[in-house]
C-alpha positions as CSV (number, residue, x, y, z in Angstrom):
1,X,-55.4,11.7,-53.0
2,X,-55.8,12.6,-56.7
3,X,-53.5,10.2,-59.5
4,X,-49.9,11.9,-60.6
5,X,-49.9,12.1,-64.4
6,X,-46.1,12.1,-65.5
7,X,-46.0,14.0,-68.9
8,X,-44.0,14.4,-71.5
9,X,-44.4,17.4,-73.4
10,X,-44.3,16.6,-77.2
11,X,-43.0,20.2,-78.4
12,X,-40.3,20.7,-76.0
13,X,-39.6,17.4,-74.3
14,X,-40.4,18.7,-70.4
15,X,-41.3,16.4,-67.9
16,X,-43.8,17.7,-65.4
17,X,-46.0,15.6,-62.6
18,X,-50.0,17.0,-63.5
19,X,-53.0,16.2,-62.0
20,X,-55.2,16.9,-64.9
21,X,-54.7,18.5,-68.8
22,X,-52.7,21.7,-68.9
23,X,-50.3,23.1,-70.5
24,X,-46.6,22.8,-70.5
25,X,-44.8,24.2,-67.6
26,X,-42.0,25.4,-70.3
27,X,-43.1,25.7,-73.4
28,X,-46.7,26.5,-73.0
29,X,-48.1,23.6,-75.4
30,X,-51.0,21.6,-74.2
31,X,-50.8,18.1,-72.7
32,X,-53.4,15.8,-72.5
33,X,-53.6,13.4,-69.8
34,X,-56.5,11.9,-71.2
35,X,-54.8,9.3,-73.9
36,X,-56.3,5.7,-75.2
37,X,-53.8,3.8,-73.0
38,X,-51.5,4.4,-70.0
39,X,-48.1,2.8,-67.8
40,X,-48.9,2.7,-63.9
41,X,-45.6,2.4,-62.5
42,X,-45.1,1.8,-58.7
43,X,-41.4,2.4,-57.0
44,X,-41.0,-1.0,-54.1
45,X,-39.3,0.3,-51.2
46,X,-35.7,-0.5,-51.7
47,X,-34.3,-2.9,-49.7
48,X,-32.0,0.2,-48.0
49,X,-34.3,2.3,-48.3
50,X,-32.4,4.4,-50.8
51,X,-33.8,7.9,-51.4
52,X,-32.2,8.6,-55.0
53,X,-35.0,8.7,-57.6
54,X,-34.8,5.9,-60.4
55,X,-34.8,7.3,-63.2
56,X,-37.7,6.2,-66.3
57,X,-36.9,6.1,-69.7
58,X,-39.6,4.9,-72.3
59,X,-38.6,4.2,-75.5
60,X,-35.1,6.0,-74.4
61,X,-36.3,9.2,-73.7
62,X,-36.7,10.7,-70.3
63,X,-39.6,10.3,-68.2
64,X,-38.0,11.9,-64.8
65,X,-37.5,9.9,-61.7
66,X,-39.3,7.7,-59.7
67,X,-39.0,8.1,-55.6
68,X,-39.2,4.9,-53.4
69,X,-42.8,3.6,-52.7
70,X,-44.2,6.5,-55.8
71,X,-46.9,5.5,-57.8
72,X,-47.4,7.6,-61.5
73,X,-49.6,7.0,-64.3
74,X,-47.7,8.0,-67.7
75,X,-50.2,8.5,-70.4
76,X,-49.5,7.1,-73.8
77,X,-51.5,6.6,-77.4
78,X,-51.2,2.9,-78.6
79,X,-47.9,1.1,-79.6
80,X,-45.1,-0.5,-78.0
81,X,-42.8,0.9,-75.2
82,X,-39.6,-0.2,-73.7
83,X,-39.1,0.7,-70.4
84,X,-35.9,1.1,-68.4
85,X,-35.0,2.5,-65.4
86,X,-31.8,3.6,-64.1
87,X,-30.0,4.9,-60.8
88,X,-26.6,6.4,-60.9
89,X,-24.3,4.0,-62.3
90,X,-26.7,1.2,-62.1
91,X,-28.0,0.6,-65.4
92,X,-28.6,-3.0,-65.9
93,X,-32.1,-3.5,-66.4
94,X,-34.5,-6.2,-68.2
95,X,-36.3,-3.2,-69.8
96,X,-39.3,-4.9,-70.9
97,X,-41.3,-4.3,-73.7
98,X,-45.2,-3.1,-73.5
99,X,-47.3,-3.5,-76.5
100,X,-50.6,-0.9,-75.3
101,X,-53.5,-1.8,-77.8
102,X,-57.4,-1.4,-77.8
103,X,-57.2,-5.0,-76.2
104,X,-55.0,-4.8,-73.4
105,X,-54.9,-0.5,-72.7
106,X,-53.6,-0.1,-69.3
107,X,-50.2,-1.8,-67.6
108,X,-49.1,-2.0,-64.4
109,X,-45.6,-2.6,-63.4
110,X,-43.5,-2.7,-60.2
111,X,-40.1,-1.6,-60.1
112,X,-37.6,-2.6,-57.5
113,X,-33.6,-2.9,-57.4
114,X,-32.0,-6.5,-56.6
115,X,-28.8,-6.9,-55.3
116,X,-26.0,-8.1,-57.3
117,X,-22.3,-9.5,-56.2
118,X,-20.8,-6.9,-58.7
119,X,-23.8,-4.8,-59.6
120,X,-27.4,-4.1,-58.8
121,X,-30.0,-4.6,-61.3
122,X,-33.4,-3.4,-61.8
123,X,-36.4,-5.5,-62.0
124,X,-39.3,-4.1,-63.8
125,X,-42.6,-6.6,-63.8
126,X,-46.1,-6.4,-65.2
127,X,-48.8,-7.3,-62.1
128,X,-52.1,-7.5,-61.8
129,X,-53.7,-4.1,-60.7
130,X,-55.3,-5.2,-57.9
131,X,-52.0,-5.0,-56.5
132,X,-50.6,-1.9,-57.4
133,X,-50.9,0.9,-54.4
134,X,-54.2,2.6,-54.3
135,X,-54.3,6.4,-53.6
């Protein structure tokens, strides 16, 4: 099964899924999935098995949705990211922050909702790759 790049076009601000470089689905300009550094996120199964995406945002902007048990690679140049992820009204999160750096290039997080009393939150945590999904 070949990685999902999830891409942000610079130019236009279109989210697409790509499988390798290529251009924007909407605007035309190129996207490189190629960058120093990258985010591997992988969706838990929820604990209902909920089928609505959860929505990414990295430094607040739009990265399109995650489904349940999805893995994605979001390519990124060096710096620091907060991450948050949402779901319909649910938007309590402990949006973490990612410092990607020569040193330490590649993340890998697990996202999962936990029940609340009131109000579900999400949990985003760094792991260790060898636990992340393979395929």
């Amino acid at each position: 099964m070949a990685r999902t790049f999830r891409m942000r076009c610079p130019s236009c601000g279109n989210v697409q899924n790509m499988i390798a470089s290529g251009p924007c689905g909407k605007c035309g300009a190129p996207l490189n999935t190629e960058q120093p550094a990258a985010i591997s996120v992988y969706r838990m199964g929820n604990f209902m098995g909920m089928a609505n995406g959860f929505g990414i945002y990295i430094n607040e902007q739009p990265y399109g949705a995650i489904g349940n048990k999805e893995s994605l690679v979001i390519p990124l140049p060096y710096g620091d990211y907060k991450m948050h992820v949402v779901c319909g009204m649910n938007r309590k999160c402990n949006d973490p922050v990612f410092r990607l750096s020569p040193e330490d290039p590649y993340v890998c997080v697990k996202v999962h909702m936990k029940p609340g009393f009131i109000q579900n939150s999400f949990i985003i945590e760094r792991v260790d790759p060898s636990t992340m999904p393979q395929g």
